[in-house]
N, CA, C and O of each residue as an XYZ file, in Angstrom:
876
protein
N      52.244    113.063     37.915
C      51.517    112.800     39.155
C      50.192    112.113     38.838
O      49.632    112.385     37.776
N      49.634    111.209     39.723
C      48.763    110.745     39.546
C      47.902    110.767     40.690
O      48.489    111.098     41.720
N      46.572    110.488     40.825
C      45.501    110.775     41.487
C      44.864    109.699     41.459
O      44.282    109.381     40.421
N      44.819    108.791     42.724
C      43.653    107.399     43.195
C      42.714    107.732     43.822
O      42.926    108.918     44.072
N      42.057    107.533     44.127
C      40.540    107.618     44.810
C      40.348    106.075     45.369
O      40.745    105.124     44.695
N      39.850    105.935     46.372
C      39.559    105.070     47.637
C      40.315    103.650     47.145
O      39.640    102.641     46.944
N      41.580    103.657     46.993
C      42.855    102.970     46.969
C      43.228    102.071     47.891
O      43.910    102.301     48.889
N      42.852    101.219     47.608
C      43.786     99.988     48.740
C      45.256    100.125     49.343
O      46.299     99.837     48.755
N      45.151    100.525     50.384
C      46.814    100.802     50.604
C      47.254     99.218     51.033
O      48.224     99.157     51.789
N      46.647     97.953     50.632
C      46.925     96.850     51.206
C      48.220     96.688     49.933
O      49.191     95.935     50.008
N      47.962     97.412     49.057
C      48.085     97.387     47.443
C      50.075     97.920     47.888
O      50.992     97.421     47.235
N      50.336     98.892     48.988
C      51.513     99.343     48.657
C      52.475     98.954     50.290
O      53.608     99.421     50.410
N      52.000     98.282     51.170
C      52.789     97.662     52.000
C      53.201     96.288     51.742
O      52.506     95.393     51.261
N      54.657     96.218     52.194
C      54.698     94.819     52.537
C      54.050     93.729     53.189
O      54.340     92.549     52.993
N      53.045     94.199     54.079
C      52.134     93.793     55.147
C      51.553     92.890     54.171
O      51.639     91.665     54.089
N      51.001     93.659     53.514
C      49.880     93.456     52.582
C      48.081     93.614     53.387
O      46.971     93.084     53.418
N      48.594     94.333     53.726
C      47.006     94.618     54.940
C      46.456     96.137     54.912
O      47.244     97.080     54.976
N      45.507     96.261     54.846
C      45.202     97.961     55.455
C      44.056     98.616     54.634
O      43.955     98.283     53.454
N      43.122     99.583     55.194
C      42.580     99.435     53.790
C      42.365    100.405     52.873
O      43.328    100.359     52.108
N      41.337    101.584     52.412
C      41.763    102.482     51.580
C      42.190    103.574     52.100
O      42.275    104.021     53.244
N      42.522    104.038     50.743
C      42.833    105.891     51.245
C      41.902    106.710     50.015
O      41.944    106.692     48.784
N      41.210    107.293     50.837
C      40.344    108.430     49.859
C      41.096    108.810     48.642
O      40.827    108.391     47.517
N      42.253    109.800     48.995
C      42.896    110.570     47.843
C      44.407    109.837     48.067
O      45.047    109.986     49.108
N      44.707    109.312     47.330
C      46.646    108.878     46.763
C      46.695    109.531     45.583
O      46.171    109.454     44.472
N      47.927    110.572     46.481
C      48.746    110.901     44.994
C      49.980    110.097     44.856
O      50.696    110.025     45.855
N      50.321    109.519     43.848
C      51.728    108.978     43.475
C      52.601    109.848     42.800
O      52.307    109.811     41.605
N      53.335    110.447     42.964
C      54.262    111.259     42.456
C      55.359    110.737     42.424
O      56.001    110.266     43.363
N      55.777    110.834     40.696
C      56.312    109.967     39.753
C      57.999    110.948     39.512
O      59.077    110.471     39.154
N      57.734    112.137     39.798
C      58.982    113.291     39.637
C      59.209    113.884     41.325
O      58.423    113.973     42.269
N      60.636    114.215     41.173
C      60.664    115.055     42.250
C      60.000    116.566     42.434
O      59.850    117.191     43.484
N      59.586    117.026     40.839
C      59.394    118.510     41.003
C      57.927    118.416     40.828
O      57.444    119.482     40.448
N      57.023    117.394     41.003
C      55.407    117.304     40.974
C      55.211    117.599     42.703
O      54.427    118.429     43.163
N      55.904    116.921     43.321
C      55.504    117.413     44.863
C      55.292    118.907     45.371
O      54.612    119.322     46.309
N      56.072    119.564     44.475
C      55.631    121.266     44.670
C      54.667    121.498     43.921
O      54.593    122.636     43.457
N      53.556    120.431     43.539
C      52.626    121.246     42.807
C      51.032    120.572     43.486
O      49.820    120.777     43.420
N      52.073    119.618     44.176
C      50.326    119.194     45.174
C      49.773    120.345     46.015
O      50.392    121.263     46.553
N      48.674    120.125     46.004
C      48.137    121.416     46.709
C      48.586    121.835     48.455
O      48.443    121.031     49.377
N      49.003    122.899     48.584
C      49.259    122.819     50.175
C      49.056    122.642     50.959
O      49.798    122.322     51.888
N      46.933    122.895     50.909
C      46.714    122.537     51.902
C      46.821    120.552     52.184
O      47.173    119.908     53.172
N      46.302    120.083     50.709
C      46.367    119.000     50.858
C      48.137    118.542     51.452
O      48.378    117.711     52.327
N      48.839    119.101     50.925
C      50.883    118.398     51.433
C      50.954    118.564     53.009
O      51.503    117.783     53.785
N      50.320    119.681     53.312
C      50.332    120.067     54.944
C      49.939    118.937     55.446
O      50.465    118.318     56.371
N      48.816    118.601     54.712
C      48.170    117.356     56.237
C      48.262    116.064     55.880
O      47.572    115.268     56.516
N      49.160    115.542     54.749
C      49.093    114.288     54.331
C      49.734    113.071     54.646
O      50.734    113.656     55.064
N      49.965    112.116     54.774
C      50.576    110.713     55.267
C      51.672    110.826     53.963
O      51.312    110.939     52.791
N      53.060    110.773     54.416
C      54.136    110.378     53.267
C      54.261    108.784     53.337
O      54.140    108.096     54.350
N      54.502    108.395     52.162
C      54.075    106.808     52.019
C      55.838    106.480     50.890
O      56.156    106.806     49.746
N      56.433    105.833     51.818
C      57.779    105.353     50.671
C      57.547    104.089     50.494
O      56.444    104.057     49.950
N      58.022    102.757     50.661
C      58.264    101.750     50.493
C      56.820    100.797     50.831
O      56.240     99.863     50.278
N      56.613    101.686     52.163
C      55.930    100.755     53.164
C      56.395     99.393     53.838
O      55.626     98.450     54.028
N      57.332     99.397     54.073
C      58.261     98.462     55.170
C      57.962     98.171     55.999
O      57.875     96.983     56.309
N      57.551     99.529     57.034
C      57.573     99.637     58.266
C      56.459    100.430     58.789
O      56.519    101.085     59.830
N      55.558    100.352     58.111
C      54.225    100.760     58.548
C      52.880     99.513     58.568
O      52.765     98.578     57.775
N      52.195     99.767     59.432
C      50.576     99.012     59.838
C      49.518     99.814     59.141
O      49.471    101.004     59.453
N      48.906     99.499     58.508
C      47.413    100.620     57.682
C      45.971     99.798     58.414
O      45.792     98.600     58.195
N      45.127    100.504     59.177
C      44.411    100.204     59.644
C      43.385     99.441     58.693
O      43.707     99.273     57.517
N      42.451     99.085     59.053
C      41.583     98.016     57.662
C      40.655     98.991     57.770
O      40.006     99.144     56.735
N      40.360     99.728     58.697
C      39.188    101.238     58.502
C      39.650    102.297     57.538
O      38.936    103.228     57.165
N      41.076    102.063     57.105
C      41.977    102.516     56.142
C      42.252    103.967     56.626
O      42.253    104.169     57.841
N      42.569    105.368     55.448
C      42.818    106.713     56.599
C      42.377    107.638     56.025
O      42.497    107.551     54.803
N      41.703    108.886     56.543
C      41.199    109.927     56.337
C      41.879    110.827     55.337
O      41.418    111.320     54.307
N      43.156    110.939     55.906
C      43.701    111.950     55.452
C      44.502    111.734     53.906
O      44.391    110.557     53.563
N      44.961    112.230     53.305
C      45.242    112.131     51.974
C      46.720    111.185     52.300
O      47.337    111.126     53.364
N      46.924    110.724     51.430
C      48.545    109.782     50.908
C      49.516    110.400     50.326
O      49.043    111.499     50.036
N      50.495    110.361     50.010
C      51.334    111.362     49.188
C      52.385    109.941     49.051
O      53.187    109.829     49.978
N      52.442    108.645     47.748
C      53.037    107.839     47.588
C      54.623    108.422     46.852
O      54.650    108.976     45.753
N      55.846    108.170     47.682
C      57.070    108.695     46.965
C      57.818    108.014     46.279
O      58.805    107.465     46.767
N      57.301    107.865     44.281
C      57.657    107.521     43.272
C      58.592    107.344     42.343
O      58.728    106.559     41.405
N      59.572    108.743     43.043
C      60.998    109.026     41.770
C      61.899    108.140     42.614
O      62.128    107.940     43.806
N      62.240    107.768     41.601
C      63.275    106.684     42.279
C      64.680    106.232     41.247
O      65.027    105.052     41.195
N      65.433    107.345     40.435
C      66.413    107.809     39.563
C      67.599    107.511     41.138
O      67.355    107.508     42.345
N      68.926    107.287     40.316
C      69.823    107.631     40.860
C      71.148    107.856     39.688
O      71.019    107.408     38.549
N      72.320    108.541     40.085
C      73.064    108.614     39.666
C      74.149    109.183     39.944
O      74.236    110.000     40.861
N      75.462    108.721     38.947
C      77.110    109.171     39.775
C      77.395    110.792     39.164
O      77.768    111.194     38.062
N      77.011    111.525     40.501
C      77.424    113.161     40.323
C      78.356    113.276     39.923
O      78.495    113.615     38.748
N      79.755    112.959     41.023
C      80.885    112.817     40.587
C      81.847    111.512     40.195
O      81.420    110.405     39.868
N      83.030    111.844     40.288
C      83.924    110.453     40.583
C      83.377    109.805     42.148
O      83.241    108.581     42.152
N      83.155    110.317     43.064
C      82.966    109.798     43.911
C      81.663    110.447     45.183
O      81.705    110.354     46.409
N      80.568    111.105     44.280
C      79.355    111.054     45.190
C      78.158    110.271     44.062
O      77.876    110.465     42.880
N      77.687    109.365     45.065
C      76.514    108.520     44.123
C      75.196    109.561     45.185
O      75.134    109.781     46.394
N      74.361    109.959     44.084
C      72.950    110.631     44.484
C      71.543    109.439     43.880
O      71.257    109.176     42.712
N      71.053    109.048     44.839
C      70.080    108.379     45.051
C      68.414    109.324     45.302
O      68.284    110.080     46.265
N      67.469    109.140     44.447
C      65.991    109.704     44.847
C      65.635    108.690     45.153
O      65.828    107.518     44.830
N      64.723    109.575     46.258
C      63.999    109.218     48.034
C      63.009    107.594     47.730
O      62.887    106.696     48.563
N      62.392    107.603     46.272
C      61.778    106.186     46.485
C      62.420    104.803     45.902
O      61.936    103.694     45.676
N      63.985    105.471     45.733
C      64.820    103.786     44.782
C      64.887    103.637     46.012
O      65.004    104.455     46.925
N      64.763    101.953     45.986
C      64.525    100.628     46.462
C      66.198    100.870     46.540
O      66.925    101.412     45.708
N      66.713     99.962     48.513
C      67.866     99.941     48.888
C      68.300     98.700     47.725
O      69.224     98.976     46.960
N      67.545     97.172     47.589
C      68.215     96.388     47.309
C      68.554     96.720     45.913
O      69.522     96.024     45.608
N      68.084     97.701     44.621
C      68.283     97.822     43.632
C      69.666     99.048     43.664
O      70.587     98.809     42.883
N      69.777    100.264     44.517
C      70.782    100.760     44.669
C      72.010    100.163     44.884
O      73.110    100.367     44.370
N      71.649     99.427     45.692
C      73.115     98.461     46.303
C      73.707     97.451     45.024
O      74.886     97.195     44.783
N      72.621     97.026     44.377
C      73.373     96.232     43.142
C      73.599     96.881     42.113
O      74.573     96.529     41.447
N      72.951     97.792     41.745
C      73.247     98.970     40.917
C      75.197     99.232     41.293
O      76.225     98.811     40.761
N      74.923    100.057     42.368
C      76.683    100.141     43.059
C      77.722     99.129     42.922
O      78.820     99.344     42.408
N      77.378     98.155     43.344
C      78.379     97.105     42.713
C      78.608     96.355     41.933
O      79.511     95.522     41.856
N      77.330     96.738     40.919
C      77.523     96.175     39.641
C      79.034     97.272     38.623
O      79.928     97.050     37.806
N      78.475     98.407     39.380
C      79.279     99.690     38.845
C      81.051     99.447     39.540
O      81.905    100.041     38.882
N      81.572     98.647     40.760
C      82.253     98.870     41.144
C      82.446     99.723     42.337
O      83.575     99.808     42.821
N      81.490    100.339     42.837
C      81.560    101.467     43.799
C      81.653    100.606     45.526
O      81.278     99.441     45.660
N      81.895    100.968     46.032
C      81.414    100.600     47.312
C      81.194    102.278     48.445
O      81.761    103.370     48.454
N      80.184    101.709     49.174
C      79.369    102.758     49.702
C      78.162    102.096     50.257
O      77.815    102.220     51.432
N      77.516    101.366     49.342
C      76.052    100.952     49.622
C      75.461     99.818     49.619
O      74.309     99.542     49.950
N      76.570     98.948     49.102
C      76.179     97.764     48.968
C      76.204     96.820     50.527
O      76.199     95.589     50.515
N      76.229     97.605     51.767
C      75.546     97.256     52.811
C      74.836     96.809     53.540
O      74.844     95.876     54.342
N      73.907     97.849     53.088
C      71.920     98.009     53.044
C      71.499     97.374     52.332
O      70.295     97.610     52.433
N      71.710     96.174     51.106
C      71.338     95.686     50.351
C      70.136     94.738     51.272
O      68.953     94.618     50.954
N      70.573     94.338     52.059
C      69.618     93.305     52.995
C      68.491     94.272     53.467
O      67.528     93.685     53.959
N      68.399     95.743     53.417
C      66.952     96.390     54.249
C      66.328     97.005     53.109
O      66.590     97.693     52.122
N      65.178     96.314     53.831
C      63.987     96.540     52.864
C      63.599     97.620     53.083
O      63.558     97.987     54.257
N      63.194     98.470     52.073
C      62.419     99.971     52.073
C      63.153    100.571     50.924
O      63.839     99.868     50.182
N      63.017    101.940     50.749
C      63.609    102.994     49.936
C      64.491    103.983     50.857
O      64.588    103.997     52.084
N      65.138    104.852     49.837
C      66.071    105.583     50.472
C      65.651    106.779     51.403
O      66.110    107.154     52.482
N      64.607    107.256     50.610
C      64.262    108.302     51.881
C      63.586    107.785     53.039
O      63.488    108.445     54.074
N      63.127    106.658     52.906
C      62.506    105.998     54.454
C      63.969    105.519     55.670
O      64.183    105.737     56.863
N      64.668    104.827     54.626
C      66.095    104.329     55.258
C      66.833    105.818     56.072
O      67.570    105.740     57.055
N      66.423    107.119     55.391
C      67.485    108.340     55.521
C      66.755    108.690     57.052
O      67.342    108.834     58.124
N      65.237    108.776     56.772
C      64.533    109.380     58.024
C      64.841    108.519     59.359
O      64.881    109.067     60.460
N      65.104    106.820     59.146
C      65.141    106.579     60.531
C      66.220    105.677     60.357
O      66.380    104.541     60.802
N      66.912    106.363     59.650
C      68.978    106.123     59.561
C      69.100    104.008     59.644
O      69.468    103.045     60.317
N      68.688    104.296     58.829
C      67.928    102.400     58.726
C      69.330    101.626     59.185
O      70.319    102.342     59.029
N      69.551    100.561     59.616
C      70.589    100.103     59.841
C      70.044     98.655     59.612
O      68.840     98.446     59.466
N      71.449     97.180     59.574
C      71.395     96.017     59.687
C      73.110     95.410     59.989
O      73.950     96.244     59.652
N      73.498     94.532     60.375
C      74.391     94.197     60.649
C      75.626     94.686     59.824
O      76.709     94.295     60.260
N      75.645     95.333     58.906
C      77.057     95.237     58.028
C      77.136     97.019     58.110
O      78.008     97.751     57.642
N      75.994     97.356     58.817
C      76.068     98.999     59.105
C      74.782     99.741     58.599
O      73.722     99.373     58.092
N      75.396    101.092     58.998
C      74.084    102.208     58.542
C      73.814    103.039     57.699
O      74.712    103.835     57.425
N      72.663    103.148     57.073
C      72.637    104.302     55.837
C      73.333    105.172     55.989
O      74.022    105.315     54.978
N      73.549    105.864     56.719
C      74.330    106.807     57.366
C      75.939    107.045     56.924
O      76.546    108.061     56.587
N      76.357    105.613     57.086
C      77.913    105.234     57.405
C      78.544    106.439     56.180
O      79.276    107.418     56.323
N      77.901    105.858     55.006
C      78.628    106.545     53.822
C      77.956    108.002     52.915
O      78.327    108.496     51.850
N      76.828    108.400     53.864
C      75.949    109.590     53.261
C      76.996    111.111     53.510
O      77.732    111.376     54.461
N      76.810    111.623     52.710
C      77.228    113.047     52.816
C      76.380    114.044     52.518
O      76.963    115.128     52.562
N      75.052    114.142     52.183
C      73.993    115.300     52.476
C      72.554    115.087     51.927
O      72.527    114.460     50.868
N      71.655    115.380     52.303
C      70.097    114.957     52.154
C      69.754    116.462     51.487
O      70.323    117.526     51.729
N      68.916    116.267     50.795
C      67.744    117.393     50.014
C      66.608    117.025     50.705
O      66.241    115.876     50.948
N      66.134    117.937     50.972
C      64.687    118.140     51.444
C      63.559    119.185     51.363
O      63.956    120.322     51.616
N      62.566    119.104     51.144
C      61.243    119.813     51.190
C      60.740    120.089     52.538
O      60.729    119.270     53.457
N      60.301    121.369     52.596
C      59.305    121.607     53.578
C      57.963    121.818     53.092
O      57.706    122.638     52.211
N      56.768    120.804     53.878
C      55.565    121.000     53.251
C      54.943    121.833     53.790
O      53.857    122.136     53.295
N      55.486    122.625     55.216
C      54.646    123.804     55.695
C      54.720    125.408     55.189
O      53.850    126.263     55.025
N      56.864    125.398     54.943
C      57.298    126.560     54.063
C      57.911    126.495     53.224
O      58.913    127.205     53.300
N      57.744    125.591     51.821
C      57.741    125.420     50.792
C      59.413    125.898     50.457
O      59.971    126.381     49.471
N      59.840    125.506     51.763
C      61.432    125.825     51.293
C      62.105    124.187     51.001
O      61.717    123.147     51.535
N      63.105    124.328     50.091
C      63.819    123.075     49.635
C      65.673    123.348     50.561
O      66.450    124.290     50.410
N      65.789    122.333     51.291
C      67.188    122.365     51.485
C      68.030    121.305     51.316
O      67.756    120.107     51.255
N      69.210    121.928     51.236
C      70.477    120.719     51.582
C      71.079    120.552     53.079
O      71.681    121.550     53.477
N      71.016    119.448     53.978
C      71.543    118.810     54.966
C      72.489    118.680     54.522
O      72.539    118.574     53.297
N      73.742    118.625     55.337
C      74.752    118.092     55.878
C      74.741    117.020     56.693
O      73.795    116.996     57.480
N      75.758    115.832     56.759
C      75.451    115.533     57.450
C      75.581    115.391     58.452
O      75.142    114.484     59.159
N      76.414    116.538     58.802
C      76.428    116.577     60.567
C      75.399    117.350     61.112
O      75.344    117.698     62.292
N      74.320    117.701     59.960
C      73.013    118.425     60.224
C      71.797    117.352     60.592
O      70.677    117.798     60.343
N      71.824    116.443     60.967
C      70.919    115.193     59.766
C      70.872    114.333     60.919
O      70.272    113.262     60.833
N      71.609    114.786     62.313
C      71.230    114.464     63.613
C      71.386    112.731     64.005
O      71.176    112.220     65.105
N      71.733    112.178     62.987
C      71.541    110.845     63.053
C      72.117    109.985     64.441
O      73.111    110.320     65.084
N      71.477    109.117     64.657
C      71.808    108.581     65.932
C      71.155    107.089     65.791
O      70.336    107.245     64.885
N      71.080    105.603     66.246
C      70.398    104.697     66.548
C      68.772    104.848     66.259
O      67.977    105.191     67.134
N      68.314    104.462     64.560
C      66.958    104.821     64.426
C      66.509    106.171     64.606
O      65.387    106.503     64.989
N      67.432    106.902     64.314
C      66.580    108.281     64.451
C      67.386    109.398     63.835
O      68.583    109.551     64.076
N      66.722    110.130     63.074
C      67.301    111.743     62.892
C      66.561    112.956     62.971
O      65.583    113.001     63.718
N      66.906    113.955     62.290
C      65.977    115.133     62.278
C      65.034    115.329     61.313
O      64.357    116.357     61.311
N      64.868    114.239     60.264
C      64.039    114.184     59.573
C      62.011    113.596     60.179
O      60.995    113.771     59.506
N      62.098    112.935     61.577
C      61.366    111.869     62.098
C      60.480    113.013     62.806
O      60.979    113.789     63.621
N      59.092    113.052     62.419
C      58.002    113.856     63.419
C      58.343    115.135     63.133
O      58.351    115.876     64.116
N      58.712    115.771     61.790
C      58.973    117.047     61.104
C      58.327    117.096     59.842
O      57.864    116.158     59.192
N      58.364    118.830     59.465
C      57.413    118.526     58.190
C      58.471    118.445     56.681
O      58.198    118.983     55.608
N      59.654    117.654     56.975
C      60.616    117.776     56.102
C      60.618    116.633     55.268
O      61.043    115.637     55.854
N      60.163    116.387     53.679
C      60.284    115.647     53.396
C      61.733    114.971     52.421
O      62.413    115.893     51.970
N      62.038    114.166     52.212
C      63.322    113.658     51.908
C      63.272    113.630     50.618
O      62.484    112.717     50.372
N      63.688    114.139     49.496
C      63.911    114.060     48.275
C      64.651    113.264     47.376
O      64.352    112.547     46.421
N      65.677    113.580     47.931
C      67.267    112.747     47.896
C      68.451    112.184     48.841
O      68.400    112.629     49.987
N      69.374    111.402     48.605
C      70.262    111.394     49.171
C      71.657    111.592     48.560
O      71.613    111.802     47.347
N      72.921    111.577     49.119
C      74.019    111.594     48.439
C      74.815    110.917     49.159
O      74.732    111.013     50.383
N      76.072    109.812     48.365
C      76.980    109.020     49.352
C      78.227    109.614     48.826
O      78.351    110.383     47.873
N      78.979    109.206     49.480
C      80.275    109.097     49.682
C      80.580    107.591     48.590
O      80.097    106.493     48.866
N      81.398    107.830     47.445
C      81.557    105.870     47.191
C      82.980    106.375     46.727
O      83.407    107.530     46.708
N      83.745    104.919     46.270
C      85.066    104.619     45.862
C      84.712    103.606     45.149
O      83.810    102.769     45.164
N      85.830    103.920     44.373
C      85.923    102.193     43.296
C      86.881    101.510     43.880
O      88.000    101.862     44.252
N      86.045     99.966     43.952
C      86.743     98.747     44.703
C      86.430     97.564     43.730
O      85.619     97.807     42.836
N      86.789     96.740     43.773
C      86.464     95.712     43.073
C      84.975     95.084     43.193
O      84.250     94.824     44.154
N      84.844     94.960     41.815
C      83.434     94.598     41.382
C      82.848     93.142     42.184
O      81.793     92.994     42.800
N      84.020     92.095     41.908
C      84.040     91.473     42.480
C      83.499     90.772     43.726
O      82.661     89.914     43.999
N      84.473     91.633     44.411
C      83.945     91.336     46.160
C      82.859     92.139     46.222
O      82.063     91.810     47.102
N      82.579     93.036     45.610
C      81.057     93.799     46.231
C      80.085     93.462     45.622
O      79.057     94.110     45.819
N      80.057     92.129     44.496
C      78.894     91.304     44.293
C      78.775     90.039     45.401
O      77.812     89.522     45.967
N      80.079     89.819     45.429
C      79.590     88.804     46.474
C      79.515     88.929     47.998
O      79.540     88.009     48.815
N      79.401     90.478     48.264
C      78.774     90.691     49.574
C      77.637     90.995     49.305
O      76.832     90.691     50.186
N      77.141     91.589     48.235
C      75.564     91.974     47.888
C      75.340     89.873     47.780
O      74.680     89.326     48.664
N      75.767     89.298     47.009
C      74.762     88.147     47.149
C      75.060     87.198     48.665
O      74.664     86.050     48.867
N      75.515     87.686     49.198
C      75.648     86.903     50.555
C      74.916     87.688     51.363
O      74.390     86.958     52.204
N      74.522     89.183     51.580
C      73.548     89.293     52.274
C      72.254     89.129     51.905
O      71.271     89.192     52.644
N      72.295     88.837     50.306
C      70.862     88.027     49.914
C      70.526     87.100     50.739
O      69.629     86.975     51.572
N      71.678     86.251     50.257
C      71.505     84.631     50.243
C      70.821     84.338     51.631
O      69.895     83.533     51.730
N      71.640     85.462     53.334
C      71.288     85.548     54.623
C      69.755     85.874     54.486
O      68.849     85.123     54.848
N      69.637     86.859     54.023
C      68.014     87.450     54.302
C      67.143     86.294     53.947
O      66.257     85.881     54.695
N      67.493     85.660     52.488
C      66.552     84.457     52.376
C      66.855     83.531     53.044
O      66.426     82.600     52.362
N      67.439     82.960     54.192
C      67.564     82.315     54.885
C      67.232     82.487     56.286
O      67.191     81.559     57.094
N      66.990     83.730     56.554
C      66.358     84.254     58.001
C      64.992     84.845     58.051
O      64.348     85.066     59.077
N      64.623     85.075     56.821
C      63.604     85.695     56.927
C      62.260     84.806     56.091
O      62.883     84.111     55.287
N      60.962     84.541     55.923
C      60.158     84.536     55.413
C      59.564     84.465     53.737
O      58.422     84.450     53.277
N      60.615     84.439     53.249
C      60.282     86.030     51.962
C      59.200     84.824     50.744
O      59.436     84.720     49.540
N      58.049     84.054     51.502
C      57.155     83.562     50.667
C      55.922     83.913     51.020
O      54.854     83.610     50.489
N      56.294     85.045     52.617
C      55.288     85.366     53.351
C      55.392     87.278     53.304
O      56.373     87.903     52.900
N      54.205     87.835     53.789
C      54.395     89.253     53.610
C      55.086     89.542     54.983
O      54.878     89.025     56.080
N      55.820     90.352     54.670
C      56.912     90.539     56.065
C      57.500     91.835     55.943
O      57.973     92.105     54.840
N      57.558     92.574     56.724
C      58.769     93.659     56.495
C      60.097     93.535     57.249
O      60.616     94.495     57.820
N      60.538     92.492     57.225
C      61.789     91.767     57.799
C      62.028     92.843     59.150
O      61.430     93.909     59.291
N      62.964     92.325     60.009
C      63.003     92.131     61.343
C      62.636     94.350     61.876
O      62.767     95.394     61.237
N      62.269     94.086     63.015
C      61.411     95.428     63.234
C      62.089     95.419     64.885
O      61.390     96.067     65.664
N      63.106     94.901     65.396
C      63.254     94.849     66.752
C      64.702     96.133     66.754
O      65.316     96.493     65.749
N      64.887     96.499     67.858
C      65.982     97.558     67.754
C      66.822     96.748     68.409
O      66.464     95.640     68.809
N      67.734     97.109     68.539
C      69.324     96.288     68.727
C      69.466     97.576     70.035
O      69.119     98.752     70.139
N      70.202     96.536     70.928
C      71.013     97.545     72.267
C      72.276     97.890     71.706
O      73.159     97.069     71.457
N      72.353     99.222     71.495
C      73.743     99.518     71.123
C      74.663    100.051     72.209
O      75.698    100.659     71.938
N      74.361     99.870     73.117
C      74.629    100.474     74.235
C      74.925    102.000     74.702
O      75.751    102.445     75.498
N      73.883    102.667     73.861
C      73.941    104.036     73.303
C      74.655    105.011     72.900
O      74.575    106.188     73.253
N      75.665    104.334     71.837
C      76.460    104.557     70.999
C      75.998    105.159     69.856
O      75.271    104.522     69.093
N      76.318    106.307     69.623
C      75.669    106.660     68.571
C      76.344    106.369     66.875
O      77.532    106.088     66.721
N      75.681    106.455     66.078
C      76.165    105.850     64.739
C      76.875    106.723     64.219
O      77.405    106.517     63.128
């Protein structure tokens, strides 16, 4: 774990805007987060990717808690477990470099996995969701650790039970199969190839932020 003092958070969004934070901790392990202090975990800003957040340029009071571990690996023959700060586009090529399919989806959304888990991230080829089978989580108020299900995990269009709770996301776990390596590189580089073609990416951006009418269908 590490400890910043009046830290540019312009330093950890995509924005690239915003301005300090008194105290950032970066926590580099999953098992350092049980050792930040409570009162400080109780009241702190969780910070993953920064995708999808604005940081004021008056910057923020309250402490940071940056989420660092970012390990993944194949439990079994067929559950891939992902920690909360690996990057979607490195999971997804990771997966089909391996042969798996499951994840190589999300390769086009920007953020990390536990940000993607909390607001069930979606983009045209589908949702974090589609292939998850259970979340680990922390509570920073009662220091209890659980496993979700995921018919626990509430997910719906941008939203689950993780969103405006004091539950933080640790891990995830998918569902994968072995498919050919093949085709699941060249859907990972074709939803590259799209993103760099729709999006910006010489500019700071956290690629598209609009919600889709699903006609309230849930995922």
């Amino acid at each position: 774990m590490k400890l910043r003092r009046y830290e540019s958070l312009s330093d950890y969004t995509n924005y690239e805007i915003g301005g300090v934070a008194e105290f950032l901790y970066i926590i580099e392990r999953a098992e350092e987060l049980f050792r930040v202090d409570p009162e400080v975990l109780k009241d702190a800003y969780i910070l993953g990717a920064g995708t999808n957040i604005l940081v004021s340029d008056e910057g923020v009071s309250k402490p940071v808690i940056k989420i660092g571990f970012a390990k993944y690996w194949l439990d079994s023959a067929d559950v891939f477990t992902v920690e909360a700060g690996a990057l979607l586009k490195d999971v997804a090529k990771s997966t089909a470099d391996k042969g798996l399919r499951g994840l190589v989806h999300v390769s086009g959304i920007p953020g990390s996995i536990g940000g993607a888990v909390v607001m069930n991230a979606s983009a045209s080829h589908g949702a974090i969701s589609d292939y998850l089978v259970s979340v680990q989580a922390f509570n920073r108020q009662t220091r209890e650790n659980k496993t979700f299900q995921k018919n626990e995990c509430g997910f719906g269009f941008r939203k689950s039970i993780f969103q405006d709770t004091d539950w933080v996301v640790l891990n995830a776990s998918f569902k994968v199969e072995l498919d050919d390596k093949a085709e699941l590189l060249a859907i990972y580089k074709t939803i590259k190839e799209t993103r760099k073609r729709d999006y910006p990416m010489t500019l700071p951006s956290a690629g598209c932020w609009f919600k889709r009418d699903w006609g309230g269908r849930e995922r």
